[in-house]
Structure formats: C-alpha cells, structure tokens
N, C-alpha and C positions, 0 to 999 in steps of 0.2 A: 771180173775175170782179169786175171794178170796175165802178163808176159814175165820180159824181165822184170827183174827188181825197180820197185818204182812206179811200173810202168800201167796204166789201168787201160783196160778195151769197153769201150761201149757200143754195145748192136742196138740196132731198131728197125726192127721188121717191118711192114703195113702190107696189108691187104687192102687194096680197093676195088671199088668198080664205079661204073658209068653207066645212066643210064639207057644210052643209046649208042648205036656204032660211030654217029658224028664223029669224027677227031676232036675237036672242039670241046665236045661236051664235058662236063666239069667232071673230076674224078673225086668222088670223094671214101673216106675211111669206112670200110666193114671191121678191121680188127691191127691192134696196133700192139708188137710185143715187144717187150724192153729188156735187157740183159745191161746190167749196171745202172748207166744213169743217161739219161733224154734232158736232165737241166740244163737252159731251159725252157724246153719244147713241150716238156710233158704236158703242159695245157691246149698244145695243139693236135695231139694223138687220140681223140676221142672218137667213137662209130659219130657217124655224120661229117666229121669235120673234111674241111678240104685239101687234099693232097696236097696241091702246089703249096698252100700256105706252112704245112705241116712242114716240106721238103726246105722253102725257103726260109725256115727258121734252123732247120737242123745243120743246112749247107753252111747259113751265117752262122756257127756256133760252133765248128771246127770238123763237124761228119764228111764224109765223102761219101758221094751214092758208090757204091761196088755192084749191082744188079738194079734190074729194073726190066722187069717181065710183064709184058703187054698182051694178052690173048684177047682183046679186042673188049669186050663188058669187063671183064675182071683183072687183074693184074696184079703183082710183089713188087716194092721197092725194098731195100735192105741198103739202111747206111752203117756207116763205121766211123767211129773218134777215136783213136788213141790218145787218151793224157798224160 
C-alpha cells in the first residue's frame, strides 16, 4: 500500500483471545492478517502464538499499536509501519 511517492504502509491485524477473564491470563493469536510486509515478525503471527511476544516484536521493528480492542475473552490489535 502506498502513500506518497516512496512511501510504503504496513498493517497487522490480530485477533486474539484469553482463556479466561483473569487480566493476567496470556492472550494468545486466533487470526493474524497482514497488508504488505510484518518482516520480521511474520514468524510470530501464527494461531496459537502469543500476543505480547507478537506485539514486542512488531513495536521493536518500527509499528505503532493504533487500536487495541479488549472485550474481555477476545480482543483486535492493529499496528501500523510506515517505510
């Protein structure tokens, strides 16, 4: 996806949920969609995997979380990179 000239956008979606309403409880991956390029995270975006590690790989790697939708079991993150 472009912008300006030059300029490249990258999304990454995730769906996850938790097993139980604990805050605590680990959240991990149901579904993870990519628009450009997740390198290089893409090895962390798999069903099962786990969110935080997913998230602290995409934040080290230039994304900015922009949403982050919590309804308690389930929830959306969506970050964004501009290159």
């Amino acid at each position: 996806m472009s912008g300006t000239i030059g300029t490249t956008v990258d999304v990454v979606t995730i769906l996850w949920q938790r097993t139980s309403l604990i805050p605590l409880t680990q959240q991990t991956i149901v579904q993870a969609t990519v628009i450009g390029s997740a390198a290089p995270c893409a090895n962390t975006l798999n069903p099962g995997d786990c969110l935080i590690a997913a998230a602290l790989c995409l934040l080290g790697n230039g994304f900015v979380q922009v949403l982050n939708l919590d309804s308690g079991l389930t929830g959306v993150a969506v970050f964004i990179r501009v290159r």
